[in-house]
N, CA, C and O atoms as a Tripos MOL2 file, in Angstrom:
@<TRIPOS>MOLECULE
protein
  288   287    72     0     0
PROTEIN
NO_CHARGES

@<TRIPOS>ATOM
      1 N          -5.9410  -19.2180  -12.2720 N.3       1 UNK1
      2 CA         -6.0270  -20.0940  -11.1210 C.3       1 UNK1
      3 C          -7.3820  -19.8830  -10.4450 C.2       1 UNK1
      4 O          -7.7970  -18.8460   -9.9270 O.2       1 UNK1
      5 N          -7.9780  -21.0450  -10.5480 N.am      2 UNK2
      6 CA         -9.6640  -21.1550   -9.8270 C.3       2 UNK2
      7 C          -8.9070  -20.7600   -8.3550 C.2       2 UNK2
      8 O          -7.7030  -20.9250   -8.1570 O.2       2 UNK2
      9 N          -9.8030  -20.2420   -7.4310 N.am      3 UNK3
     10 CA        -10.2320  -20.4730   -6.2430 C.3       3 UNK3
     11 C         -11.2040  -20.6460   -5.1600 C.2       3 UNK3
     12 O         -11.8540  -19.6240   -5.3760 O.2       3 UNK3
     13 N         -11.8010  -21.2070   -4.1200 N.am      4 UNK4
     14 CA        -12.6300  -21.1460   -3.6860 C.3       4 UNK4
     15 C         -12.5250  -21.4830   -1.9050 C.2       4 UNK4
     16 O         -12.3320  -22.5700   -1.3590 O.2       4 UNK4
     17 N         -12.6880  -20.3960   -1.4060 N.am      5 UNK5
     18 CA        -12.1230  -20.0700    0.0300 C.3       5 UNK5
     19 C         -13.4260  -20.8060    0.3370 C.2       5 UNK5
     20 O         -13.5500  -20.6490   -0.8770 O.2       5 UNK5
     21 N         -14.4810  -21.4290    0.7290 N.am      6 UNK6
     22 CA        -15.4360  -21.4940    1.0100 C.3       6 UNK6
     23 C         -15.0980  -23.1460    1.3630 C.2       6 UNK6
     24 O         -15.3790  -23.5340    2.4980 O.2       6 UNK6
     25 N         -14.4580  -24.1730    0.3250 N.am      7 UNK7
     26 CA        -14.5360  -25.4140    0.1990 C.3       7 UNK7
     27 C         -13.2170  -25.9670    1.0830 C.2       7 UNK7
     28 O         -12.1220  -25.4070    1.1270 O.2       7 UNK7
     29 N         -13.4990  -26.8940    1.6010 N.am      8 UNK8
     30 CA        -11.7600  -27.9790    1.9890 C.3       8 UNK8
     31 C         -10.6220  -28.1790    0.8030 C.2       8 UNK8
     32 O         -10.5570  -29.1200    0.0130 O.2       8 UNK8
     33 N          -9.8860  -27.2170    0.8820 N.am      9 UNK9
     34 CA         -8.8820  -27.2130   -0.1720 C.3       9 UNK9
     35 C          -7.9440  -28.6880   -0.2330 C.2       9 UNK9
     36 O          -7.3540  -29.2530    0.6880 O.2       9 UNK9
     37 N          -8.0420  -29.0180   -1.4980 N.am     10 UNK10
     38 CA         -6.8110  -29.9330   -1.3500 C.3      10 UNK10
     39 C          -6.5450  -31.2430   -0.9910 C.2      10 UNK10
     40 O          -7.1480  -32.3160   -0.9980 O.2      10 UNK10
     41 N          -5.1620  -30.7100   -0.5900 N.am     11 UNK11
     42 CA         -4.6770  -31.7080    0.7650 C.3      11 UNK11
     43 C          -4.9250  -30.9870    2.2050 C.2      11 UNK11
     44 O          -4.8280  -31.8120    3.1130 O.2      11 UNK11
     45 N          -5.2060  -29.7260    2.6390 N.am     12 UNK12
     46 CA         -5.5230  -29.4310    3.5820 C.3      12 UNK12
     47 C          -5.9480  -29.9600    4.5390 C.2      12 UNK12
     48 O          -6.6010  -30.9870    4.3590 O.2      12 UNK12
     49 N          -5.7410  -29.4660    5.9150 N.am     13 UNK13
     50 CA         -6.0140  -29.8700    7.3070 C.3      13 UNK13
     51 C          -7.4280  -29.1660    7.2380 C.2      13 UNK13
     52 O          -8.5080  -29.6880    7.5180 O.2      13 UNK13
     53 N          -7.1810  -27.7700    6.7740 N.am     14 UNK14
     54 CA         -7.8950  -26.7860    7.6690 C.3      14 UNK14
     55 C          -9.6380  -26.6630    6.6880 C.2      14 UNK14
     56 O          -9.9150  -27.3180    5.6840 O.2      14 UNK14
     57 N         -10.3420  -25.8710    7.2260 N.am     15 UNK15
     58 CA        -11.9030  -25.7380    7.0760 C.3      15 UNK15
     59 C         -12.0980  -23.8400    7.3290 C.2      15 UNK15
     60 O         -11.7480  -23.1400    8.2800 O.2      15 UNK15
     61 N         -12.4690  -23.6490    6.6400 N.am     16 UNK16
     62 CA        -12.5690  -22.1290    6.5520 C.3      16 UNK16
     63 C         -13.4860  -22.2130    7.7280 C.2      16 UNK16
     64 O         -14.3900  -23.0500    7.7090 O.2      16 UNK16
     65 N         -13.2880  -21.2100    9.0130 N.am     17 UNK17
     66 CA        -14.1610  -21.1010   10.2290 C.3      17 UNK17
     67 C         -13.9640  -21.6400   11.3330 C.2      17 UNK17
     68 O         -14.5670  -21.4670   12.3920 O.2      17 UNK17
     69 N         -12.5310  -22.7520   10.9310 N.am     18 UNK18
     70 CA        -11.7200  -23.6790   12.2630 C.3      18 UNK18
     71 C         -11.6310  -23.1580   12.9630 C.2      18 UNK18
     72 O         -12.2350  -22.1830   12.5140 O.2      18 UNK18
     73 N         -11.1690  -22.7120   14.4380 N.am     19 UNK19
     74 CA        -10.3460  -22.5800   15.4180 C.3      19 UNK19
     75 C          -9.6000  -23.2370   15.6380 C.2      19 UNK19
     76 O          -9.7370  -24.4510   15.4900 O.2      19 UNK19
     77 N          -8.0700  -22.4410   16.2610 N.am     20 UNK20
     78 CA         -6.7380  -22.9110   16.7640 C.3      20 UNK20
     79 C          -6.1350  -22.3060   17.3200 C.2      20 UNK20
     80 O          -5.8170  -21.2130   16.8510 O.2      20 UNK20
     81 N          -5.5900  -22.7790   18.8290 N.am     21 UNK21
     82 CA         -4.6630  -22.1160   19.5060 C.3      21 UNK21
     83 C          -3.0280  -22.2100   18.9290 C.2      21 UNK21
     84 O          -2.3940  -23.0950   19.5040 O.2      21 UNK21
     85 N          -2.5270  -21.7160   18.2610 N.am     22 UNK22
     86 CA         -1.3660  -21.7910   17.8370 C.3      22 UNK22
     87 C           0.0850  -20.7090   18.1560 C.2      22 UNK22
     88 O          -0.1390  -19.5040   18.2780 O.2      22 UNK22
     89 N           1.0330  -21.0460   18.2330 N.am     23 UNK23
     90 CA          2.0400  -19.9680   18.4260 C.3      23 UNK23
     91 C           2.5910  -19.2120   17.3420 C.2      23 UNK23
     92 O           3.1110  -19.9900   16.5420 O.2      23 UNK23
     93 N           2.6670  -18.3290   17.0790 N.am     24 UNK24
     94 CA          3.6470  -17.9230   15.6230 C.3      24 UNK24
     95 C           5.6020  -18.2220   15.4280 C.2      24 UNK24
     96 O           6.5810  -17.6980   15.9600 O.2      24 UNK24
     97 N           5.4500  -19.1520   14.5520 N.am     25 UNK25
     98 CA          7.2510  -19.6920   14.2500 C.3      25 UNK25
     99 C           7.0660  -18.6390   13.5650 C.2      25 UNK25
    100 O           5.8620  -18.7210   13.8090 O.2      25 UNK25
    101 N           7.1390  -17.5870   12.8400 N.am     26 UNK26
    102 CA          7.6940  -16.8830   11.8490 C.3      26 UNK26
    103 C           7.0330  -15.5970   11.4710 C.2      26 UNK26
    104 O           5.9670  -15.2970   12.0090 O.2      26 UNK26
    105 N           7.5610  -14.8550   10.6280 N.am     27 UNK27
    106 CA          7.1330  -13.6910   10.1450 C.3      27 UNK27
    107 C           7.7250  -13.1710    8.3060 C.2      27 UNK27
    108 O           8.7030  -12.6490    7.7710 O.2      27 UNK27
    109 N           5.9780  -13.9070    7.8130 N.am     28 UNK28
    110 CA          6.6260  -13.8590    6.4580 C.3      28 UNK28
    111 C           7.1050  -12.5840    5.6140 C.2      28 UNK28
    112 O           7.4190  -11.7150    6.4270 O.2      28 UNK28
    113 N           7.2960  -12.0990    4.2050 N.am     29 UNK29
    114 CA          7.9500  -11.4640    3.7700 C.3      29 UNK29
    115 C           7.0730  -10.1800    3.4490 C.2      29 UNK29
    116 O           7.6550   -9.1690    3.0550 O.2      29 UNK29
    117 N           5.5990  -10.1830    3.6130 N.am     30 UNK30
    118 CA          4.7090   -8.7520    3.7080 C.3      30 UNK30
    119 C           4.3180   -8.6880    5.1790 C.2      30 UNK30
    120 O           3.2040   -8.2270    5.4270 O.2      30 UNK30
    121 N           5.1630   -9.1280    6.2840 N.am     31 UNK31
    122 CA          5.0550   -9.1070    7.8450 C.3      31 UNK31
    123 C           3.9800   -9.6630    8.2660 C.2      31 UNK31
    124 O           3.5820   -9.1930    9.3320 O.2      31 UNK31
    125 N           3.2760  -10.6010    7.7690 N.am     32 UNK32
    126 CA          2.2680  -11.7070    8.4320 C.3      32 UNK32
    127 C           3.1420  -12.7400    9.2040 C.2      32 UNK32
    128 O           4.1760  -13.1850    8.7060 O.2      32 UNK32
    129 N           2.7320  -13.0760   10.3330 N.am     33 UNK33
    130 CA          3.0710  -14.1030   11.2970 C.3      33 UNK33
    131 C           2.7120  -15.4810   10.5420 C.2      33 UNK33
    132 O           1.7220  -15.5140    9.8110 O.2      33 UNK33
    133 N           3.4260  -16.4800   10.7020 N.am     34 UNK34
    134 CA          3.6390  -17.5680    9.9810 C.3      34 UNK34
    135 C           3.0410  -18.8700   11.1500 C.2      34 UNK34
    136 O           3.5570  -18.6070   12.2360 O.2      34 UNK34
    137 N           2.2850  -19.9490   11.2540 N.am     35 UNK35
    138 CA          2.4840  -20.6960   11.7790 C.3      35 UNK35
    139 C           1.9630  -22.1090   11.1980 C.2      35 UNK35
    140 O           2.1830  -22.2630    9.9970 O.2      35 UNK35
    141 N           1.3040  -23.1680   11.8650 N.am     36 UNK36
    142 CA          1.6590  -24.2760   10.7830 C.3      36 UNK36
    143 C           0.3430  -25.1270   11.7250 C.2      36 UNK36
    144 O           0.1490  -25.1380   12.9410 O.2      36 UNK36
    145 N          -0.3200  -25.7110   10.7460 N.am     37 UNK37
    146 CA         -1.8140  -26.2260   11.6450 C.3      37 UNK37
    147 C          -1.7320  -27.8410   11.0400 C.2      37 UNK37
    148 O          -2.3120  -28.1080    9.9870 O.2      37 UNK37
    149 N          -0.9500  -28.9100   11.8100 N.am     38 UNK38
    150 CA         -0.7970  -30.0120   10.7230 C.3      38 UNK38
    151 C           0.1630  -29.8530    9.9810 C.2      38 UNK38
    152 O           0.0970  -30.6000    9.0050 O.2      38 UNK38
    153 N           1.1580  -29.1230   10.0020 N.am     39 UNK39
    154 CA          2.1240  -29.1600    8.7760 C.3      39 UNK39
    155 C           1.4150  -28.0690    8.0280 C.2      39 UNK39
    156 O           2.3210  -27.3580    7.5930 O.2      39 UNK39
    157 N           0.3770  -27.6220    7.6940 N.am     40 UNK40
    158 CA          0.0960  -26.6320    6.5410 C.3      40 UNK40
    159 C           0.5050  -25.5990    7.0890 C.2      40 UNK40
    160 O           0.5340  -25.5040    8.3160 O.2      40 UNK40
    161 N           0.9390  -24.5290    6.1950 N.am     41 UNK41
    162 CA          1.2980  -23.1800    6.6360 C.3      41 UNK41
    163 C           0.4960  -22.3640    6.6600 C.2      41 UNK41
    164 O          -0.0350  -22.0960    5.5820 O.2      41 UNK41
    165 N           0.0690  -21.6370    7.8560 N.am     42 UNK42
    166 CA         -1.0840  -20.7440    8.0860 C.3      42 UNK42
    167 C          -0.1430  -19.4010    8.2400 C.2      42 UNK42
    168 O           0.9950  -19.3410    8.7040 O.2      42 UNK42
    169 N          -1.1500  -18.0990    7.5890 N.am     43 UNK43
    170 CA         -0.5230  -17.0170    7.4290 C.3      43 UNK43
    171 C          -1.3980  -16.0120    8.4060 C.2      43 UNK43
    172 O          -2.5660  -16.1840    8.0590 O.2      43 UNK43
    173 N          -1.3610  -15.1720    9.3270 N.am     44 UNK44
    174 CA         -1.8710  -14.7320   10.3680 C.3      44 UNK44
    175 C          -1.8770  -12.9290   10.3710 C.2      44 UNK44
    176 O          -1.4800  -12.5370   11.4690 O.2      44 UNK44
    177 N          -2.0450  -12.3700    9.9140 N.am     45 UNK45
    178 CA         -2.0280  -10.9180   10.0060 C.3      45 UNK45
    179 C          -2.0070  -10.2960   11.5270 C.2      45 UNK45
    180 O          -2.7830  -10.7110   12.3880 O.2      45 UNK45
    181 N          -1.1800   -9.4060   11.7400 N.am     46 UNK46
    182 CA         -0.8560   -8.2140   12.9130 C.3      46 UNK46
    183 C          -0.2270   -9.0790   14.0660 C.2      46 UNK46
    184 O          -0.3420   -8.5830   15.1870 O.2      46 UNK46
    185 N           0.5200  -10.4810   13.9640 N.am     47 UNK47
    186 CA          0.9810  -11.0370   14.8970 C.3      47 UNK47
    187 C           2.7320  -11.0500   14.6700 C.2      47 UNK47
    188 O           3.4560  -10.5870   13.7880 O.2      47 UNK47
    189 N           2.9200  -11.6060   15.5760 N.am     48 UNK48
    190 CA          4.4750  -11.7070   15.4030 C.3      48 UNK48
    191 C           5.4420  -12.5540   15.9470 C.2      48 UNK48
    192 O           5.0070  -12.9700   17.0200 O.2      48 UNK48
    193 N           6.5290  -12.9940   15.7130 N.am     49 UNK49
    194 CA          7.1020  -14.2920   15.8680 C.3      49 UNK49
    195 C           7.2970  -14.6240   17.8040 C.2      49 UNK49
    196 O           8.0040  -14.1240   18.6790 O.2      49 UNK49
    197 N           6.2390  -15.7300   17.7750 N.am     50 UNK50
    198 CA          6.2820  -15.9150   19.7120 C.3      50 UNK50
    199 C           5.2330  -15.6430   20.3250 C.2      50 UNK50
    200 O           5.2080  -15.8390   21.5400 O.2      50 UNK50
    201 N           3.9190  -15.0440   19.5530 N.am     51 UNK51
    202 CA          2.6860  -14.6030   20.0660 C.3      51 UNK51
    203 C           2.2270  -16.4230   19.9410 C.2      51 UNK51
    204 O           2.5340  -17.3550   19.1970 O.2      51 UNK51
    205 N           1.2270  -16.1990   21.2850 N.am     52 UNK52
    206 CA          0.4880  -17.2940   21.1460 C.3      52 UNK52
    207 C          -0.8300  -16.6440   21.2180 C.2      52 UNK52
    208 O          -1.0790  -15.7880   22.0660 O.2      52 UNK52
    209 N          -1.7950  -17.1000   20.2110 N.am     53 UNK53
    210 CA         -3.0240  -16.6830   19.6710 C.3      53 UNK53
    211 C          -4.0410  -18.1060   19.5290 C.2      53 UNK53
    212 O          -3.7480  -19.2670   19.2430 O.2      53 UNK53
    213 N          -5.6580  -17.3050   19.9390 N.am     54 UNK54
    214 CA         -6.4210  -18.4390   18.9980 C.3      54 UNK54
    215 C          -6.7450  -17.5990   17.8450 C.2      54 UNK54
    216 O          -6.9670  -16.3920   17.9350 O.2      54 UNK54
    217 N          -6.7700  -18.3970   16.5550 N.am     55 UNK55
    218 CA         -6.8540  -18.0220   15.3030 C.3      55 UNK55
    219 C          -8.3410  -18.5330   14.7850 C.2      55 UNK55
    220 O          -8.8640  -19.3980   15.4870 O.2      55 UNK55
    221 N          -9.0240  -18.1040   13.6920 N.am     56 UNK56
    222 CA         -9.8910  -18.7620   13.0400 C.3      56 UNK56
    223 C          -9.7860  -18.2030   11.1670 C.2      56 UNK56
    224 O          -9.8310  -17.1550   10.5240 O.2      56 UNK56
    225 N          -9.6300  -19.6530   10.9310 N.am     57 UNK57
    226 CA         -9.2650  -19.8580    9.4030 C.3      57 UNK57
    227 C         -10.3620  -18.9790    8.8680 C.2      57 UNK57
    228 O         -11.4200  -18.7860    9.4670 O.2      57 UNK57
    229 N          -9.9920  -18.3730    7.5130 N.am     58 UNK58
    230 CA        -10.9260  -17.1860    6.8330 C.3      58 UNK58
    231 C         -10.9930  -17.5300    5.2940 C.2      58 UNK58
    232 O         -11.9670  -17.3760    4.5580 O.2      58 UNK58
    233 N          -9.6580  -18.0640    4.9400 N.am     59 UNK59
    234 CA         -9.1200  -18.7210    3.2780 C.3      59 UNK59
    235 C          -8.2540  -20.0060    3.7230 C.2      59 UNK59
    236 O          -7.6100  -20.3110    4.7260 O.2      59 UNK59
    237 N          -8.6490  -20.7970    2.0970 N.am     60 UNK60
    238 CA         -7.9000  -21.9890    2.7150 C.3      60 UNK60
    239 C          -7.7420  -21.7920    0.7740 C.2      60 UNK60
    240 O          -8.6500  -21.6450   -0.0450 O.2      60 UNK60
    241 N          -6.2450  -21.8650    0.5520 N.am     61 UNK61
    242 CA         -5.9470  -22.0160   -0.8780 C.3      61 UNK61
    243 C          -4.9660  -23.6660   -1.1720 C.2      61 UNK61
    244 O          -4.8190  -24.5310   -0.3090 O.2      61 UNK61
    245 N          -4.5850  -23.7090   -2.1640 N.am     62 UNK62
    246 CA         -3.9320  -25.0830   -2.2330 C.3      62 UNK62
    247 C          -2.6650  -25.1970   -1.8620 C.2      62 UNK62
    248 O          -1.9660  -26.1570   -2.1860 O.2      62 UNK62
    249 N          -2.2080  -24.0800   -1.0450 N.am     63 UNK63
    250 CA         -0.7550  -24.4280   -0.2460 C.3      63 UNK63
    251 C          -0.5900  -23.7910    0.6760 C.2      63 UNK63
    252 O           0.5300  -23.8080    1.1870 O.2      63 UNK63
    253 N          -1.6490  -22.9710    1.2560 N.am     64 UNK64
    254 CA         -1.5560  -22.0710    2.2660 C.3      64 UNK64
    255 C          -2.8020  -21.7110    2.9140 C.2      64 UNK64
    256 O          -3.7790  -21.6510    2.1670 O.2      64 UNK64
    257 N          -2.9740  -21.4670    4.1040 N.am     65 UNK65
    258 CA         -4.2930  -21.0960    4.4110 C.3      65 UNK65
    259 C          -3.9410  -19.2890    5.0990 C.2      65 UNK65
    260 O          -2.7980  -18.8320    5.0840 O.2      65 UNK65
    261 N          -5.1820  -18.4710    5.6610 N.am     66 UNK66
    262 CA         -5.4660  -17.5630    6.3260 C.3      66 UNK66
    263 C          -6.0480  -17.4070    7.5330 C.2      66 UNK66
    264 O          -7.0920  -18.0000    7.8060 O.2      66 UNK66
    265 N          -5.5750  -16.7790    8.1920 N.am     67 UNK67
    266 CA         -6.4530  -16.9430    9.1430 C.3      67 UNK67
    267 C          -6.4490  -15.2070   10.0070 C.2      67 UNK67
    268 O          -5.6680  -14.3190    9.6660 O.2      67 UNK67
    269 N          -7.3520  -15.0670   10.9830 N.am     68 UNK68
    270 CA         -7.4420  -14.0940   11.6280 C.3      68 UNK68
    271 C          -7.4730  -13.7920   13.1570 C.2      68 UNK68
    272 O          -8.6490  -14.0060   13.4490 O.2      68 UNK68
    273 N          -7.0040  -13.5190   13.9740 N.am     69 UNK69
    274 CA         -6.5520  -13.7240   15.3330 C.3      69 UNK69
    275 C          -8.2070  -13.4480   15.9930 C.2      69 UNK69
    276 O          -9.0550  -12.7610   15.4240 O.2      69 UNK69
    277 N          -8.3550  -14.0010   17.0100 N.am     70 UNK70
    278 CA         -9.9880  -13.7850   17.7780 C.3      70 UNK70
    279 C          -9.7400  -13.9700   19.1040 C.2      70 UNK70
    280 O         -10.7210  -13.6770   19.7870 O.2      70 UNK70
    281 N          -8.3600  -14.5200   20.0130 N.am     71 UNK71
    282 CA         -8.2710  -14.0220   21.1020 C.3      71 UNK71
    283 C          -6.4120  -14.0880   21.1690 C.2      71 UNK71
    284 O          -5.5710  -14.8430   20.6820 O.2      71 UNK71
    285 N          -6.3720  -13.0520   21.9130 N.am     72 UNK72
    286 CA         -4.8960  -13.4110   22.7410 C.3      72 UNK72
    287 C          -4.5150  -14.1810   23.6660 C.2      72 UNK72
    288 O          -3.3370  -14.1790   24.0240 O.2      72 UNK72
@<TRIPOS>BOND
     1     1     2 1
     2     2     3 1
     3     3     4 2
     4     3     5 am
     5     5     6 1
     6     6     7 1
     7     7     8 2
     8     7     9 am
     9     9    10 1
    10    10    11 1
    11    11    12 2
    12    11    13 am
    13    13    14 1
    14    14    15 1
    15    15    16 2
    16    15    17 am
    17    17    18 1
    18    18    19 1
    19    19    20 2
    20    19    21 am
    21    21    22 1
    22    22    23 1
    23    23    24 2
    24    23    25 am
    25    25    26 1
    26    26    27 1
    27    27    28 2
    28    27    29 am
    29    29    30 1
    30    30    31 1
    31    31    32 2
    32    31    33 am
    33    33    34 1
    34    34    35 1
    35    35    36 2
    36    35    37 am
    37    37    38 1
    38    38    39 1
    39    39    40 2
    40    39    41 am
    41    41    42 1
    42    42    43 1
    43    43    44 2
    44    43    45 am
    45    45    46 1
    46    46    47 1
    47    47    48 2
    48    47    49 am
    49    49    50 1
    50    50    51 1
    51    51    52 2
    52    51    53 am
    53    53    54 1
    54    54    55 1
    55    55    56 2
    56    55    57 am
    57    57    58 1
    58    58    59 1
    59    59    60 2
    60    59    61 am
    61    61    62 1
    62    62    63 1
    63    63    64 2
    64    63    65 am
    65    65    66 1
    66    66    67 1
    67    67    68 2
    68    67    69 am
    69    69    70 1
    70    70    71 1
    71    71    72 2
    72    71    73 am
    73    73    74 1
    74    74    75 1
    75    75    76 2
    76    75    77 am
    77    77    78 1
    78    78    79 1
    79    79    80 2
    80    79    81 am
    81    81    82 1
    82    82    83 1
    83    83    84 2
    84    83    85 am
    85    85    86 1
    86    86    87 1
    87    87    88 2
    88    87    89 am
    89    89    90 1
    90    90    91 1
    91    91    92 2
    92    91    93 am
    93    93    94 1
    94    94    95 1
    95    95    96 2
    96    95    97 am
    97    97    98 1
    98    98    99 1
    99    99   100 2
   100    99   101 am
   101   101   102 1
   102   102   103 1
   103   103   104 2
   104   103   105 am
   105   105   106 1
   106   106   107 1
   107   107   108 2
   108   107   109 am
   109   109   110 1
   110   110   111 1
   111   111   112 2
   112   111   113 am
   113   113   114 1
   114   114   115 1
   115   115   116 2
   116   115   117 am
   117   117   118 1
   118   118   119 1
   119   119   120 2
   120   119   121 am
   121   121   122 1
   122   122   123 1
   123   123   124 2
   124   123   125 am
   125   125   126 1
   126   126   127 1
   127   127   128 2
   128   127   129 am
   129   129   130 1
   130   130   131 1
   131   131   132 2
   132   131   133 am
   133   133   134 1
   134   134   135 1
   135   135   136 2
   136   135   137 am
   137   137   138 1
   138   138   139 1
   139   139   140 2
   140   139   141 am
   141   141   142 1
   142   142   143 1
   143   143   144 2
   144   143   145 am
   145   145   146 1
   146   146   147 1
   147   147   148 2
   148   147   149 am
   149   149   150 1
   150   150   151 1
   151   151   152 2
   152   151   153 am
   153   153   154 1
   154   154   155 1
   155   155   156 2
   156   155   157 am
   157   157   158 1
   158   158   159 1
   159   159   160 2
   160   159   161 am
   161   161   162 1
   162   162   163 1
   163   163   164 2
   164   163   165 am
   165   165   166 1
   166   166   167 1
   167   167   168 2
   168   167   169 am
   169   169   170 1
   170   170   171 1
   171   171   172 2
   172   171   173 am
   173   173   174 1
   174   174   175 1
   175   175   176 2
   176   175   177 am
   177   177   178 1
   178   178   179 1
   179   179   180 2
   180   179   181 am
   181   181   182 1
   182   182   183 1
   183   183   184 2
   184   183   185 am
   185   185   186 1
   186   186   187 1
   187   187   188 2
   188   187   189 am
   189   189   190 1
   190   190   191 1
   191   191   192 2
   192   191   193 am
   193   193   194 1
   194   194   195 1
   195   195   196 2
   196   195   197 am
   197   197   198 1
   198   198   199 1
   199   199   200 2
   200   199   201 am
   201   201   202 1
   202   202   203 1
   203   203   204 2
   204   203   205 am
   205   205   206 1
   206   206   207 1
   207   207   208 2
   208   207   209 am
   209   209   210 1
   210   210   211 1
   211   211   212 2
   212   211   213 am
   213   213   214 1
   214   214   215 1
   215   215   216 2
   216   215   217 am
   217   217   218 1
   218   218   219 1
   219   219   220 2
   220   219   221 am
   221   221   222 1
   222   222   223 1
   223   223   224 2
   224   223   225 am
   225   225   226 1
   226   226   227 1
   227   227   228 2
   228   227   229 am
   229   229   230 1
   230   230   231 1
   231   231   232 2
   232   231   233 am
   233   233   234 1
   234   234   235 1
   235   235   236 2
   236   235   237 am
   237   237   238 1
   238   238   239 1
   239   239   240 2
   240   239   241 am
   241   241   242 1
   242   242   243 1
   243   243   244 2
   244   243   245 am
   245   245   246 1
   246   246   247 1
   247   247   248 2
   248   247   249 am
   249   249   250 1
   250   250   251 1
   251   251   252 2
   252   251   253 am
   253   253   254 1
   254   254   255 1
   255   255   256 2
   256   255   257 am
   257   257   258 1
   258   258   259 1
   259   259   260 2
   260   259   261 am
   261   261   262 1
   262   262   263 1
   263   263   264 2
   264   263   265 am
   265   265   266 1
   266   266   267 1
   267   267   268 2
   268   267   269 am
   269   269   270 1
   270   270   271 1
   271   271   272 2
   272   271   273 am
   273   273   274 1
   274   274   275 1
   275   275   276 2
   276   275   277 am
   277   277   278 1
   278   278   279 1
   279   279   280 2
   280   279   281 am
   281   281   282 1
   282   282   283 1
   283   283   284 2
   284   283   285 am
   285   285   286 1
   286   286   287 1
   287   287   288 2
@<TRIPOS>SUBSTRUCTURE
     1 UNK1         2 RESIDUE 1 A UNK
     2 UNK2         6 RESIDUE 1 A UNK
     3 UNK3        10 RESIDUE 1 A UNK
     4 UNK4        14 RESIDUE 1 A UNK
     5 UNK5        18 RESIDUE 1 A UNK
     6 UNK6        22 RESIDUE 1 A UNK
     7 UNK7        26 RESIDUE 1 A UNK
     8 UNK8        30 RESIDUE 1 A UNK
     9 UNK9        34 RESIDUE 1 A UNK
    10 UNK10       38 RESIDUE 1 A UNK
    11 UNK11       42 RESIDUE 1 A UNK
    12 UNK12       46 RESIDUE 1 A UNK
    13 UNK13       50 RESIDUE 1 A UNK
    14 UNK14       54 RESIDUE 1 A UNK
    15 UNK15       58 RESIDUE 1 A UNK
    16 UNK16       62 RESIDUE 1 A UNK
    17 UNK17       66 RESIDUE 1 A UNK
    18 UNK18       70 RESIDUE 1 A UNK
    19 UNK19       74 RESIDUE 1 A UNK
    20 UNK20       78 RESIDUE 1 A UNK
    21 UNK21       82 RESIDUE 1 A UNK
    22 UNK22       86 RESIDUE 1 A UNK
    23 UNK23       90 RESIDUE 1 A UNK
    24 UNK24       94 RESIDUE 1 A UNK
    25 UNK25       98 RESIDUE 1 A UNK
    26 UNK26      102 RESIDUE 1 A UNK
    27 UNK27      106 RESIDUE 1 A UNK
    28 UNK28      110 RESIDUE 1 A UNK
    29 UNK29      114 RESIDUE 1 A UNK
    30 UNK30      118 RESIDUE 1 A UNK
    31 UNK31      122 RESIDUE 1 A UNK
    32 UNK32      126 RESIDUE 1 A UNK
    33 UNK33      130 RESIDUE 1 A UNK
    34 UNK34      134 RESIDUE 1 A UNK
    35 UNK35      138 RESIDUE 1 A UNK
    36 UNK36      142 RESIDUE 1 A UNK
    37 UNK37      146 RESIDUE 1 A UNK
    38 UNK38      150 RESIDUE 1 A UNK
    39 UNK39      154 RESIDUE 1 A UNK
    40 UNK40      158 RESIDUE 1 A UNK
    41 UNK41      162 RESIDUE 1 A UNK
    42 UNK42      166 RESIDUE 1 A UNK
    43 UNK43      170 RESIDUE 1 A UNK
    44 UNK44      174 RESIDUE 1 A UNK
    45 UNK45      178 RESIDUE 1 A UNK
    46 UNK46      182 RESIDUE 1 A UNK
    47 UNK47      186 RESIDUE 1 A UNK
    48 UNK48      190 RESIDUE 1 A UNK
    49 UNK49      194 RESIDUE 1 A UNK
    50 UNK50      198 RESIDUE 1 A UNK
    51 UNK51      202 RESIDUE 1 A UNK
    52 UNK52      206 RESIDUE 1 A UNK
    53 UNK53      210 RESIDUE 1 A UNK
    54 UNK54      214 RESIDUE 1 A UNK
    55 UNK55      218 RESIDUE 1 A UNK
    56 UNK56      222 RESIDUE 1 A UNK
    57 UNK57      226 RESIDUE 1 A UNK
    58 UNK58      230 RESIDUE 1 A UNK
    59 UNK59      234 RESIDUE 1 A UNK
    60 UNK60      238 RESIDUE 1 A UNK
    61 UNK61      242 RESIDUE 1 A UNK
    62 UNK62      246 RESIDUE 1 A UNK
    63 UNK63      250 RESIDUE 1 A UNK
    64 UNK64      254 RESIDUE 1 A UNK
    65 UNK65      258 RESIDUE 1 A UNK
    66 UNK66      262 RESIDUE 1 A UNK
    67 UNK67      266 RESIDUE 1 A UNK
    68 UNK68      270 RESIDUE 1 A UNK
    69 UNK69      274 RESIDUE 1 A UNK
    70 UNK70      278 RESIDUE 1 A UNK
    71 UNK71      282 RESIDUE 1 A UNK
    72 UNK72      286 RESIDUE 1 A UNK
């Protein structure tokens, strides 16, 4: 499987370097906070279900993106 975190994946919303104020719906199954930018599912490291965060996208793959928290 090619990848390339750098480019607009896809069908994607997101742009590696976006910002978003988003809340976390969830907490996936290696304990990343789950939330959703457009319908895509963004995966959030050290957050947890109910935090509201601004995030900025880091990977954008073909069904999921990354991102990394930059304020509380």
């Amino acid at each position: 499987m090619e990848y390339s975190g750098e480019r607009r994946g896809f069908n994607s919303p997101l742009n590696v370097g976006e910002t978003y104020d988003v809340t976390i719906e969830d907490v996936g199954r290696e304990g990343d906070g789950i939330t959703r930018v457009e319908g895509f599912v963004v995966f959030v490291p050290n957050t947890k279900k109910g935090d509201t965060v601004k995030i900025r996208v880091t990977k954008v793959s073909r069904r999921v993106g990354f991102a990394e928290v930059v304020a509380e």
